[in-house]
KEBA-405976 format. One record per residue (C-alpha): residue number from 1; residue in three letters; x, y, z. Coordinates in Angstrom, 2 decimals, always signed. Each point is the difference from the previous one (the first is absolute). Layout:
BEGIN
+-----+-----+---------+---------+---------+
:   n : res :      c1 :      c2 :      c3 :
+-----+-----+---------+---------+---------+
: NUM : Ala :       X :       Y :       Z :
...
+-----+-----+---------+---------+---------+
END
This chain:
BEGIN
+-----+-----+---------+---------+---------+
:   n : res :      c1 :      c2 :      c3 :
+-----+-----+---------+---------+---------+
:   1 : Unk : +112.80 :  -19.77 :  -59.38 :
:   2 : Unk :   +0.45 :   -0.52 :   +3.33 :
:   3 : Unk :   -1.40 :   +3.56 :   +1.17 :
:   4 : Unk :   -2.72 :   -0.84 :   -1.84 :
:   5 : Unk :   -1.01 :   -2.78 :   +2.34 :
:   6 : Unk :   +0.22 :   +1.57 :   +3.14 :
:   7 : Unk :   -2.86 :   +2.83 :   -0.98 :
:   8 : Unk :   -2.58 :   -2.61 :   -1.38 :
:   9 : Unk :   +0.94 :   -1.94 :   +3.30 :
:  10 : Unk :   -0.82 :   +2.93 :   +2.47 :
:  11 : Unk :   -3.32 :   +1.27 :   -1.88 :
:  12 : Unk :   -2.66 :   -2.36 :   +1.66 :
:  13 : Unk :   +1.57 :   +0.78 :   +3.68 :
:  14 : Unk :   -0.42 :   +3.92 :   -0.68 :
:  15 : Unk :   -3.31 :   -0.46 :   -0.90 :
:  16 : Unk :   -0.72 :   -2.23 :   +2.71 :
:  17 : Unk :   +1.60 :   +2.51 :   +2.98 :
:  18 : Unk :   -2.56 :   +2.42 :   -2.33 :
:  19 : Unk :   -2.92 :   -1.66 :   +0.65 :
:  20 : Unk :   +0.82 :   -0.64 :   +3.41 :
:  21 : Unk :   +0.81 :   +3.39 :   +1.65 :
:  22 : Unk :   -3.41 :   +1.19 :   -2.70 :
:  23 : Unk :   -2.18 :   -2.53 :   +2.29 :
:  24 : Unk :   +1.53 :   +1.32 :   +3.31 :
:  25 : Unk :   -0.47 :   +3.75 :   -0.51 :
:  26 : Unk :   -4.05 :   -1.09 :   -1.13 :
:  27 : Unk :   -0.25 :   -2.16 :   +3.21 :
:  28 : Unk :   +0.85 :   +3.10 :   +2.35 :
:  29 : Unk :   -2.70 :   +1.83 :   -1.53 :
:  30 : Unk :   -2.99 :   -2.02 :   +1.27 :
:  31 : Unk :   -2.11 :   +0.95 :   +3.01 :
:  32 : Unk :   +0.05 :   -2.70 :   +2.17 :
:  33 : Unk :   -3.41 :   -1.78 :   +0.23 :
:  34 : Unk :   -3.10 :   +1.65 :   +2.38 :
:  35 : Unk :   -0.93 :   -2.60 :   +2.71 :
:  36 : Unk :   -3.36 :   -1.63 :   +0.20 :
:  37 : Unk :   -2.01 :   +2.52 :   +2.27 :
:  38 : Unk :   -1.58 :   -1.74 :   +2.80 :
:  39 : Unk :   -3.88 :   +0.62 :   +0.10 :
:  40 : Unk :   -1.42 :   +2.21 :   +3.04 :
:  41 : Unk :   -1.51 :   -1.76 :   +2.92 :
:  42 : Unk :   -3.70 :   -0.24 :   -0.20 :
:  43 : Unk :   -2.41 :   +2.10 :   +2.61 :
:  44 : Unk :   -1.87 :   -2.59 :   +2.59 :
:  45 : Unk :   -3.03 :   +0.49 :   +1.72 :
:  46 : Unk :   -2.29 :   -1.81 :   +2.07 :
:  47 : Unk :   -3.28 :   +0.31 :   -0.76 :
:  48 : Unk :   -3.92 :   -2.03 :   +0.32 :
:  49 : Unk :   -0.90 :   -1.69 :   -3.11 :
:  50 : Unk :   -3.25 :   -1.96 :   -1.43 :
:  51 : Unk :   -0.96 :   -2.19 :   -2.21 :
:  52 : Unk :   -2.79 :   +1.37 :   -2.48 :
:  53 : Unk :   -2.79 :   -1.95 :   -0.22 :
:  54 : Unk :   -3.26 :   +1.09 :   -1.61 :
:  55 : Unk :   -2.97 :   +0.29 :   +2.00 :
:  56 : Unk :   -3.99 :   +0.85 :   -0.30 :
:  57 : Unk :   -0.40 :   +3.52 :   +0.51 :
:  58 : Unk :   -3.89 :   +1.56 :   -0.55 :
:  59 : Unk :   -0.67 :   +2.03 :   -3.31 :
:  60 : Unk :   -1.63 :   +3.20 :   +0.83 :
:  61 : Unk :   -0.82 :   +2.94 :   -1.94 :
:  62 : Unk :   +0.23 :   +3.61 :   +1.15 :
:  63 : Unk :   -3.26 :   +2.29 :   -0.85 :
:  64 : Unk :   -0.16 :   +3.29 :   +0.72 :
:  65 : Unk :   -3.10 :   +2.65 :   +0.66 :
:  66 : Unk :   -0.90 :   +3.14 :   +2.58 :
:  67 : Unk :   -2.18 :   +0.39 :   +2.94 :
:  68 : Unk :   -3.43 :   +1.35 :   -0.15 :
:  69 : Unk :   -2.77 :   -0.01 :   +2.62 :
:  70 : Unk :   -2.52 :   -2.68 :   +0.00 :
:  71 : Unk :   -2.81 :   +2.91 :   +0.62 :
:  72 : Unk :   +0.32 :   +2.98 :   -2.16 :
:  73 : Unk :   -2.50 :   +2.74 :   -1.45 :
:  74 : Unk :   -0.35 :   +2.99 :   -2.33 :
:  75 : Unk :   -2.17 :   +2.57 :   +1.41 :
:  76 : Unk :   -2.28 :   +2.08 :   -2.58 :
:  77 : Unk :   -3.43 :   +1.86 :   +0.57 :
:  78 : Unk :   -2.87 :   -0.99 :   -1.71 :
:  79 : Unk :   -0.91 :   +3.56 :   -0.79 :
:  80 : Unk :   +1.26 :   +3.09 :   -0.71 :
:  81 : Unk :   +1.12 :   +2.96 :   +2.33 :
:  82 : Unk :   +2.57 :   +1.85 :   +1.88 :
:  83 : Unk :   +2.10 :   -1.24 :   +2.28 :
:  84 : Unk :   -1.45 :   +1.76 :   +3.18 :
:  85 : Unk :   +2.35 :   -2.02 :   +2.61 :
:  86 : Unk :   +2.93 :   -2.16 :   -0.51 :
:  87 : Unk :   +0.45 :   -1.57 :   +3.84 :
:  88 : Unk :   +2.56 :   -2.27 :   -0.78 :
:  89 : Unk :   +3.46 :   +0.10 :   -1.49 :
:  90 : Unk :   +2.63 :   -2.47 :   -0.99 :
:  91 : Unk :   +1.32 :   -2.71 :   +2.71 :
:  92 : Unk :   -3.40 :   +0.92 :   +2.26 :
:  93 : Unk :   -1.65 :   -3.49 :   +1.58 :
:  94 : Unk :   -3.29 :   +0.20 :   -0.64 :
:  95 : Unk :   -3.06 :   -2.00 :   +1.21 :
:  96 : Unk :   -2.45 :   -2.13 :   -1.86 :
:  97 : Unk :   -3.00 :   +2.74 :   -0.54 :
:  98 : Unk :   +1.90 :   +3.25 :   +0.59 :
:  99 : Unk :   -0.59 :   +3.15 :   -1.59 :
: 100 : Unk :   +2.85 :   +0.74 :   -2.48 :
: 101 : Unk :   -1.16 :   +2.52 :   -2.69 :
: 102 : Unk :   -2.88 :   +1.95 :   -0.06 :
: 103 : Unk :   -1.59 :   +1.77 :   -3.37 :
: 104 : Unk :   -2.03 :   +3.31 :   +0.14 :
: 105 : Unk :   -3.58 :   -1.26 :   +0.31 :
: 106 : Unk :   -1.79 :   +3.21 :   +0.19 :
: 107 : Unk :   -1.40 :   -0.86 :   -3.60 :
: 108 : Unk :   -1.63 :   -2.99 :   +1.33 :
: 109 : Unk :   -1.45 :   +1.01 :   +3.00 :
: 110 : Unk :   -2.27 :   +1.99 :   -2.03 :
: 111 : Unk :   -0.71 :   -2.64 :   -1.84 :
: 112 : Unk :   -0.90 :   -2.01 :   +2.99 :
: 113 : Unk :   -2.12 :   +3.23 :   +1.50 :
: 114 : Unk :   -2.13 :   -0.38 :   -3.45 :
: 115 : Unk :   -0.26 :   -3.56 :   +0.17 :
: 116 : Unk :   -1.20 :   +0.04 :   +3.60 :
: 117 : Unk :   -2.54 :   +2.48 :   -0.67 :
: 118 : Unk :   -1.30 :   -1.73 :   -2.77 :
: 119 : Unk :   -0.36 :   -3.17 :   +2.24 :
: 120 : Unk :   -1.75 :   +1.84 :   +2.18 :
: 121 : Unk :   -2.34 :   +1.14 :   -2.92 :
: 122 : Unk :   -0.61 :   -3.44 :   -0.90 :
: 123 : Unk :   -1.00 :   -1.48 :   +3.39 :
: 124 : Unk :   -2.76 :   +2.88 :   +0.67 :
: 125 : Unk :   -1.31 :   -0.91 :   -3.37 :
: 126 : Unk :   -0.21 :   -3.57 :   +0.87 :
: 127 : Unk :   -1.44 :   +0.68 :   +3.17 :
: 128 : Unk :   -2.93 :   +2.44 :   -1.49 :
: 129 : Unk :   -0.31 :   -3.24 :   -2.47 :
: 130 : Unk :   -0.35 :   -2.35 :   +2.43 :
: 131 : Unk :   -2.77 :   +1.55 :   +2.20 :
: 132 : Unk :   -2.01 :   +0.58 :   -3.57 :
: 133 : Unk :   +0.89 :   -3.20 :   -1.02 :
: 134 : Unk :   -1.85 :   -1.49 :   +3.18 :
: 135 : Unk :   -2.91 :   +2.12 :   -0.63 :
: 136 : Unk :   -0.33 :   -1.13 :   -3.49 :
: 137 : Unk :   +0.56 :   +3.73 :   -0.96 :
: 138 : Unk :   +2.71 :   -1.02 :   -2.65 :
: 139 : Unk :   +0.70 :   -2.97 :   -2.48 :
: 140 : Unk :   +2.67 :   -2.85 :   +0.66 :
: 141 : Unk :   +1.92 :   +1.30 :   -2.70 :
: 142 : Unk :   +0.53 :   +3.70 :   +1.65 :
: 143 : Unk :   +1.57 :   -2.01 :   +3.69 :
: 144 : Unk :   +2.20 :   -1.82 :   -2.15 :
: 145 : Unk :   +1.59 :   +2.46 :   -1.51 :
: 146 : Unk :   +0.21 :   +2.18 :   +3.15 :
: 147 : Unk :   +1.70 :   -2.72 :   +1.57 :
: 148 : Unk :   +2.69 :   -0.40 :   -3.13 :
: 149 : Unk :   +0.39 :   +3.71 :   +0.61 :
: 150 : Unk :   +0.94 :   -0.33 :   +3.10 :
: 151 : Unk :   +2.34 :   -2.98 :   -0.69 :
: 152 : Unk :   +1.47 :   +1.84 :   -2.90 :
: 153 : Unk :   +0.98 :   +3.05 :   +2.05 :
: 154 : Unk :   +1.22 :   -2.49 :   +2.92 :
: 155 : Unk :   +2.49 :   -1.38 :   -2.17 :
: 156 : Unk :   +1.21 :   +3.04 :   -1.57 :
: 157 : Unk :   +0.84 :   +1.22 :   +3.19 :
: 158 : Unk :   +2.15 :   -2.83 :   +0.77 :
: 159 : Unk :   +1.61 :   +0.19 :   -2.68 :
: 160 : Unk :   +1.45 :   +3.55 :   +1.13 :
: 161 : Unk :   +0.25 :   -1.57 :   +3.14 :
: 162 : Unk :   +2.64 :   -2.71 :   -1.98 :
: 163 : Unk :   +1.56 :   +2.67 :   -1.75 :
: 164 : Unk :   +0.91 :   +2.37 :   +3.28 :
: 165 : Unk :   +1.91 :   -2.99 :   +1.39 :
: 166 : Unk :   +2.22 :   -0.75 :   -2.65 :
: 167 : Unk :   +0.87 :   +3.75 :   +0.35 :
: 168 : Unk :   +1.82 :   -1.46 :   +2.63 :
: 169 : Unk :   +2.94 :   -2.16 :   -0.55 :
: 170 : Unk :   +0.54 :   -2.63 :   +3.16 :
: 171 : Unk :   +2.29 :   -2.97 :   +0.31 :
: 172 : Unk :   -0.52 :   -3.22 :   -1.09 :
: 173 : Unk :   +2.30 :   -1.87 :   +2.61 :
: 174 : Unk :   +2.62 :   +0.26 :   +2.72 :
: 175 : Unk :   +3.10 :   +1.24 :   -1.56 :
: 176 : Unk :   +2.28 :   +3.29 :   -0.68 :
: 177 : Unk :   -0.41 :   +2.32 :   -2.94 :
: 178 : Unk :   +3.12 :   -0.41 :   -2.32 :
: 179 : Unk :   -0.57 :   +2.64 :   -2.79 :
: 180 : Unk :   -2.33 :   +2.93 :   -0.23 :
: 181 : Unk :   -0.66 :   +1.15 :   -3.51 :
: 182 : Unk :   -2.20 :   +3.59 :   +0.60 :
: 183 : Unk :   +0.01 :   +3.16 :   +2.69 :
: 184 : Unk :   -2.43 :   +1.64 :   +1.58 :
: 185 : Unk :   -1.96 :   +2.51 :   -2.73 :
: 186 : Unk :   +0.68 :   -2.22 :   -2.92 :
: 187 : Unk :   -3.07 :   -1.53 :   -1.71 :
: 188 : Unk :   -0.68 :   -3.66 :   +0.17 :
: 189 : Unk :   -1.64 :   -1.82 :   -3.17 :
: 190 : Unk :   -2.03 :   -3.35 :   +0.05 :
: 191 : Unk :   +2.60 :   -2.99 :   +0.20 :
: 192 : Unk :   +3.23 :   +2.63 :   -0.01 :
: 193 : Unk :   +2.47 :   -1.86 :   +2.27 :
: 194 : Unk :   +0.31 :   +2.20 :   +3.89 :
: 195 : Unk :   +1.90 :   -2.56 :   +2.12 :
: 196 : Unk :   +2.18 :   -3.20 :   +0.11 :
: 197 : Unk :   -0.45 :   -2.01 :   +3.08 :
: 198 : Unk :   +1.39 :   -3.27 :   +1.37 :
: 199 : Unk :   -0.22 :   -2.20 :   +2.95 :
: 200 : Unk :   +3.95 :   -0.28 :   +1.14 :
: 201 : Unk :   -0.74 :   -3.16 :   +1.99 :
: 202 : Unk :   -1.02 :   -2.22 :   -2.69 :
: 203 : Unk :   +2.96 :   -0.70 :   -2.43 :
: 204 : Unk :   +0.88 :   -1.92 :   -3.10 :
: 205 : Unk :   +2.54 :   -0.61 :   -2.28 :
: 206 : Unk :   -1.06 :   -0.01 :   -3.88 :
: 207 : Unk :   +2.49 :   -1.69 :   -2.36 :
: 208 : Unk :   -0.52 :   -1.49 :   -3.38 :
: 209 : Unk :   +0.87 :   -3.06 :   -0.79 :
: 210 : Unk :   +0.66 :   -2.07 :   -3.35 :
: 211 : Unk :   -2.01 :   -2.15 :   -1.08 :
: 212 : Unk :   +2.43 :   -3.07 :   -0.10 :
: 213 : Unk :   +0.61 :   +0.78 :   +4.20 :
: 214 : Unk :   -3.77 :   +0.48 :   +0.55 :
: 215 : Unk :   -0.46 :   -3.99 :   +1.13 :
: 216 : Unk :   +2.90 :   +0.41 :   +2.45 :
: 217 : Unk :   -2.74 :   +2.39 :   +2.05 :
: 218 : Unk :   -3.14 :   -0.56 :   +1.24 :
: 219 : Unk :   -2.80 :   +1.50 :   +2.24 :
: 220 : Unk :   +0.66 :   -0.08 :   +3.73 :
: 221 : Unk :   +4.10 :   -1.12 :   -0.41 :
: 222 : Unk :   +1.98 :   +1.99 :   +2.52 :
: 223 : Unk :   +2.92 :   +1.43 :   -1.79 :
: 224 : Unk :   +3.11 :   +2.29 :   +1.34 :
: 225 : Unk :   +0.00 :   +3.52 :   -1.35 :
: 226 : Unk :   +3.39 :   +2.04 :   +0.37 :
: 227 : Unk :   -0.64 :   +3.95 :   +0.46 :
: 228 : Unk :   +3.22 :   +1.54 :   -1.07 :
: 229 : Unk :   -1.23 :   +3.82 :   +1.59 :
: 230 : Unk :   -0.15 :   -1.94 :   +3.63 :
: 231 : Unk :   +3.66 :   -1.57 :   -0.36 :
: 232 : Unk :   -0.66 :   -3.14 :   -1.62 :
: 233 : Unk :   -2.56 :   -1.00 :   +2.14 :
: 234 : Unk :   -2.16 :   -3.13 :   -0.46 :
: 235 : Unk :   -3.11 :   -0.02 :   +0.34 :
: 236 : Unk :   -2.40 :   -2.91 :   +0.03 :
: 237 : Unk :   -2.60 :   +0.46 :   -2.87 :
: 238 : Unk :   -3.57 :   -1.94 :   -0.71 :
: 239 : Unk :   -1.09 :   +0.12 :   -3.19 :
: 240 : Unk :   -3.46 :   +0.93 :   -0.33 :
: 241 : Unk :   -0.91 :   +0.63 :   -3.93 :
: 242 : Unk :   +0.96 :   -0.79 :   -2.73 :
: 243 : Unk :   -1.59 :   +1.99 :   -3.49 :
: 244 : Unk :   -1.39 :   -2.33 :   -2.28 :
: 245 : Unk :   +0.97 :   +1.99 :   -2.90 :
: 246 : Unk :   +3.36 :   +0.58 :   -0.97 :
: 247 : Unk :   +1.74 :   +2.82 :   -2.24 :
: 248 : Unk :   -0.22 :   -1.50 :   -3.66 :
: 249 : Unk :   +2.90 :   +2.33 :   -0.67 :
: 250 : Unk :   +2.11 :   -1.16 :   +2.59 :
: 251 : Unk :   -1.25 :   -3.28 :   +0.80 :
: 252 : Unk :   +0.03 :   +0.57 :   +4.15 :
: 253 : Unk :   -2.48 :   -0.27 :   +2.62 :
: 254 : Unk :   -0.10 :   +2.36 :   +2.91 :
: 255 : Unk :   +0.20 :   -1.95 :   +3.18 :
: 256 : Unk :   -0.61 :   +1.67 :   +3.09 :
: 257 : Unk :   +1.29 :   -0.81 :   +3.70 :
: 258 : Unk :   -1.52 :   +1.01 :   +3.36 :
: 259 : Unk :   +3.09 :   +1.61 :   +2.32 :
: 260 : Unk :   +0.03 :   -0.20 :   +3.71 :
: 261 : Unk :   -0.26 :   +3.43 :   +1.77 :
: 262 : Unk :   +3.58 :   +1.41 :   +0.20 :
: 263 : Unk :   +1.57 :   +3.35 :   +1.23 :
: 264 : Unk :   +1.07 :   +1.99 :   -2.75 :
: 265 : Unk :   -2.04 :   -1.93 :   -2.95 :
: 266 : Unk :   -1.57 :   +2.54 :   -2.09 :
: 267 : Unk :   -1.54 :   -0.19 :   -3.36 :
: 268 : Unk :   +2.29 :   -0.06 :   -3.03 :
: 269 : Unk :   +2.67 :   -1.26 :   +1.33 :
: 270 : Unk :   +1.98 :   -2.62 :   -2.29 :
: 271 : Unk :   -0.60 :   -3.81 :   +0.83 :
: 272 : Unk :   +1.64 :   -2.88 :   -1.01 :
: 273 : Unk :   -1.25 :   -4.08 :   +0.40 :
: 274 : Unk :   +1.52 :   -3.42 :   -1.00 :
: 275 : Unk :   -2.01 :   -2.60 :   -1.42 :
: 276 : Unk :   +0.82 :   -3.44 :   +0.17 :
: 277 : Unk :   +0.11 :   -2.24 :   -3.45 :
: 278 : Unk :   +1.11 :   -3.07 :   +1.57 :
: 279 : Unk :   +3.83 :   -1.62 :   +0.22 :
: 280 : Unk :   +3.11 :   +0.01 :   -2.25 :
: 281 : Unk :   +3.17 :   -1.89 :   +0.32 :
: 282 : Unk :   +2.98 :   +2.16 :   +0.06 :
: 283 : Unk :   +2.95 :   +1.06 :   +1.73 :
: 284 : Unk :   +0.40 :   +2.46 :   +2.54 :
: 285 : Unk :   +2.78 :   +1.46 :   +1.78 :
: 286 : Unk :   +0.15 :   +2.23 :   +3.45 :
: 287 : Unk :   +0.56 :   +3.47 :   -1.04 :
: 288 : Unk :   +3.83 :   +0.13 :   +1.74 :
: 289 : Unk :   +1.24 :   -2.90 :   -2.87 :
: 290 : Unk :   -0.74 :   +2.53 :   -2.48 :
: 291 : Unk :   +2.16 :   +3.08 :   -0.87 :
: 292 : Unk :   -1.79 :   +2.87 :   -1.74 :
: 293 : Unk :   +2.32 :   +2.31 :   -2.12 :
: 294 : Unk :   -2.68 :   +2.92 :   -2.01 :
: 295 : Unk :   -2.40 :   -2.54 :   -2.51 :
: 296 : Unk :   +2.84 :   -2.92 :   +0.81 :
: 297 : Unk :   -0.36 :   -2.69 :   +2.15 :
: 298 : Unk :   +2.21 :   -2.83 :   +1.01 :
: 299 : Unk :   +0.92 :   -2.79 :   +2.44 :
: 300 : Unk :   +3.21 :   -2.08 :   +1.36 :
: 301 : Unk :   +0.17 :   -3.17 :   -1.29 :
: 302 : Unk :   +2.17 :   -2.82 :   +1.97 :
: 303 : Unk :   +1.12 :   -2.40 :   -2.05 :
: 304 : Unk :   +1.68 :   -3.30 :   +0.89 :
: 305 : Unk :   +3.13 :   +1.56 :   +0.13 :
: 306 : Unk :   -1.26 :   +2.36 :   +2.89 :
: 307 : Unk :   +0.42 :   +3.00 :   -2.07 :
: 308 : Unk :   -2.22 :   +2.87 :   -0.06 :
: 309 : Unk :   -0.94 :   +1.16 :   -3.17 :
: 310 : Unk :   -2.22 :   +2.56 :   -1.33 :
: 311 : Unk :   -2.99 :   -0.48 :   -2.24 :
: 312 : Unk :   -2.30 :   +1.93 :   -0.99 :
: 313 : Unk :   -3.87 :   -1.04 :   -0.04 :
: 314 : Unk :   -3.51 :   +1.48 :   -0.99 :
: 315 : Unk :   -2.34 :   +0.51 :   +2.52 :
: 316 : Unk :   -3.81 :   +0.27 :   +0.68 :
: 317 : Unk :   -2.24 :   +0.26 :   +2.64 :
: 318 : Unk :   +0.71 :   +1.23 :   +3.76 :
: 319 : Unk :   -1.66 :   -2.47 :   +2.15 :
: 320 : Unk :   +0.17 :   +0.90 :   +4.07 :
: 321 : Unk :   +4.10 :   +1.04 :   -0.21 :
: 322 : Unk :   +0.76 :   -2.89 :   -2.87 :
: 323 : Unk :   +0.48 :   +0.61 :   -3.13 :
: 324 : Unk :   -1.29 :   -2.15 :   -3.09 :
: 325 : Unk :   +2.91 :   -1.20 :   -2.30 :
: 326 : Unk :   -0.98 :   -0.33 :   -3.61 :
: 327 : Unk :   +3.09 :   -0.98 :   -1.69 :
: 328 : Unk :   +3.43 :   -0.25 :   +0.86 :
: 329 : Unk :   +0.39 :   -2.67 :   +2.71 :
: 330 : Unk :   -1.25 :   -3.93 :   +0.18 :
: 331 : Unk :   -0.97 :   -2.23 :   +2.51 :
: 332 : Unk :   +2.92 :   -1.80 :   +1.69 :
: 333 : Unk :   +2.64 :   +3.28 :   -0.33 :
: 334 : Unk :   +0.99 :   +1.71 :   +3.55 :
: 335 : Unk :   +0.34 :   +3.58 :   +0.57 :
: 336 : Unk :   +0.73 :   +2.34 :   +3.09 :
: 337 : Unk :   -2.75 :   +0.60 :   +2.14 :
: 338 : Unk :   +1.13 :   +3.30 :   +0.53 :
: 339 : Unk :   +1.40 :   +1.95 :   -3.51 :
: 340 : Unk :   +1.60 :   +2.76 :   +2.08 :
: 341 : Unk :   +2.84 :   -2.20 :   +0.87 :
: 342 : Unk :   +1.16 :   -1.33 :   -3.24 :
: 343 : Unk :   +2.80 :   +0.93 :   -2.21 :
: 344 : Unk :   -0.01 :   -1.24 :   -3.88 :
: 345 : Unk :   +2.67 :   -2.61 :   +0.17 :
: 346 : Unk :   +0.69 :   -0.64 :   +4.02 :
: 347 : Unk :   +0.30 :   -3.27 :   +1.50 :
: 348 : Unk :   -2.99 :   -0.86 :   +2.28 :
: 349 : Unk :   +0.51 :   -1.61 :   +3.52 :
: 350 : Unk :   -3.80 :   -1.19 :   +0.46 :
: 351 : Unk :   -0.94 :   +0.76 :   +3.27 :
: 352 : Unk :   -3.73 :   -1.87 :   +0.21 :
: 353 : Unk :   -1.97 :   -0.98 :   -3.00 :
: 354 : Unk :   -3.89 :   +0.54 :   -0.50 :
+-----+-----+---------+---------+---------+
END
């Protein structure tokens, strides 16, 4: 009975020295906790800022066209032949009134030879008319119709006369042949196009515009016309027409602008112009606060905490090496002047303010 006791009496502590030395061996298997890692020391720069504000800024509209020459002609003939001569080829200055085709005329010198003879015809008639007219030797009737005779045959001949000069083909104007359409030998028909000619001195630019721009133009405004052939080059334009009718289909109106003389302008070249429409309140920024990434754009933004963080924004128009800023940024925020020197993130030591 006594045994007995002792056992029921050393149970618990067994399991208890159990238990312990069970919660010791799991205790050496834990990893000892990771400590807190320590966040890396921001970038600083010092950098220009400003304060966006939004400002009035013009609203212009780019229209497009080509040069042509103020004075510029289509030779034909007025009747038909060979080409006899051809004195003139293309890029050759020519003179107001000089000789630049001429037809075989052989035809109508005959002609004229006839006509002449039958002038001649006609005035001996009248003359042996006239003397029996004064002596009463023949009626009124016969020296009037002598003297239509003689008109008649008068204006036949020049009429030949007007048809062996347009066997000649001369120059309207001062200028320089640009394209010749025929070679000597080949024949010539009545209004069949010989030369193109155009006075190089005397340019304008033709562009359309629509119909909703048209009131931003008028007659006699002075307007700046870029020539992208010349480098860019401005040009200060007058404009001198404008077509009362416009294209129904397109609903434009061709507006054209007298050019100064310039070196290298020729005909055809590609011309563009702005027209002004007025004001519009927006916000623009100078083209180095802007970062351009392919079709992205974005900006540095400062906030109060003098960190620099990129934003991206939607832009518009290029206006003189500032950029319109649609949407993206508001009045009041600051970003770096110049985008090149910002990092996403950095601390900003403000160097001057604008």
């Amino acid at each position: 009975m006594v045994q007995r006791r002792s056992n029921r009496t050393g149970l618990p502590w067994l399991v208890a020295v159990t238990v312990l030395l069970l919660t010791a061996g799991c205790g050496s298997k834990e990893e000892p906790a990771t400590p807190p890692v320590s966040a890396a020391p921001q970038t600083g720069i010092q950098a220009a800022v400003m304060e966006i504000k939004a400002s009035e800024v013009p609203i212009r509209v780019e229209v497009t066209g080509q040069v042509a020459a103020v004075y510029q002609a289509v030779l034909s003939s007025r009747v038909q032949g060979t080409i006899d001569k051809l004195w003139v080829r293309e890029g050759a200055q020519v003179a107001k009134g000089q000789k630049l085709i001429e037809l075989d005329n052989r035809d109508l010198e005959a002609e004229l030879a006839r006509a002449a003879a039958e002038v001649d015809n006609a005035r001996a008639h009248l003359d042996r008319m006239s003397t029996l007219y004064k002596q009463d030797a023949v009626s009124k009737q016969e020296m009037e119709n002598a003297t239509r005779g003689f008109k008649v045959a008068e204006a036949a001949r020049k009429a030949v006369l007007a048809q062996l000069s347009y066997t000649i083909v001369k120059a309207p104007f001062d200028g320089v042949i640009t394209e010749k359409k025929v070679e000597e030998g080949e024949l010539a028909s009545p209004g069949q196009p010989l030369l193109k000619m155009e006075d190089p001195s005397r340019l304008r630019l033709e562009a359309t515009v629509a119909e909703g721009d048209l009131k931003a133009v008028s007659r006699g405004d002075k307007i700046p016309v870029t020539i992208d052939a010349l480098g860019g080059q401005v040009l200060s334009g007058v404009v001198s027409q404008i077509l009362p009718a416009g294209d129904p289909q397109t609903h434009t109106f061709t507006v054209k602008v007298d050019l100064p003389r310039t070196p290298g302008l020729k005909t055809g070249m590609f011309g563009r112009l702005q027209l002004d429409k007025g004001t519009s309140r927006t916000i623009v920024l100078p083209s180095s606060a802007v970062v351009e990434r392919g079709e992205l754009t974005s900006v540095f933004v400062v906030g109060s905490d003098r960190i620099a963080r990129l934003r991206w924004v939607k832009t518009g128009r290029r206006l003189d090496g500032r950029i319109e800023i649609l949407s993206g940024l508001n009045e009041g925020e600051r970003v770096l002047t110049d985008a090149v020197r910002g990092a996403d993130g950095a601390v900003v030591q403000v160097v001057n303010g604008q």
